[in-house]
C-alpha positions in Angstrom: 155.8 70.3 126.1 152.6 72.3 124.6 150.4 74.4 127.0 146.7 72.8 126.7 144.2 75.4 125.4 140.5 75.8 126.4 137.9 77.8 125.9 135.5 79.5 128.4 131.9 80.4 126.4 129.5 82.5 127.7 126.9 81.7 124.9 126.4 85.4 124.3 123.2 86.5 122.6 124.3 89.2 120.1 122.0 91.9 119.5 118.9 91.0 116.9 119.6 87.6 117.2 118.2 84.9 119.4 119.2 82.4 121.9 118.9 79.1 119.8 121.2 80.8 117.0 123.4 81.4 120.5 123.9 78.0 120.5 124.2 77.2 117.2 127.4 79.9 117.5 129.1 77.9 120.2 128.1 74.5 118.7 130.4 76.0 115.6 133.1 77.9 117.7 133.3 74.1 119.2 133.7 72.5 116.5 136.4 74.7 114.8 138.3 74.9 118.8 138.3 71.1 118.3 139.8 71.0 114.9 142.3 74.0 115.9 143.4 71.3 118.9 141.8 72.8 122.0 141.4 70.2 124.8 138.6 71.9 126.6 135.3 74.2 126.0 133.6 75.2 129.2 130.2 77.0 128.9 129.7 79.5 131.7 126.7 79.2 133.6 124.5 82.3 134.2 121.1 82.9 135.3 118.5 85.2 135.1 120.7 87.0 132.3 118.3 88.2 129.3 122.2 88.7 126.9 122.9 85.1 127.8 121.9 81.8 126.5 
């Protein structure tokens, strides 16, 4: 039996970058969880965090 795999994003904004192209990072590292055969991708939710989409 195969252990289900997520993965828990915390939409990081690297430095120089900006939050849209954030999203557009875990919109990708979604996409290529899915294809790998990941059954789950959580976002975490943070507020008030300026490094943090």
């Amino acid at each position: 039996m195969a252990t289900p795999l997520t993965v828990l994003d915390l939409v990081p904004i690297s430095s120089g970058s900006t939050a849209p192209q954030a999203l557009r990072n875990s919109i990708d590292l979604a996409k290529r969880a899915e294809a790998l055969g990941y059954t789950r991708f959580w976002f975490a939710e943070h507020h008030l965090n300026p490094g943090i989409a």
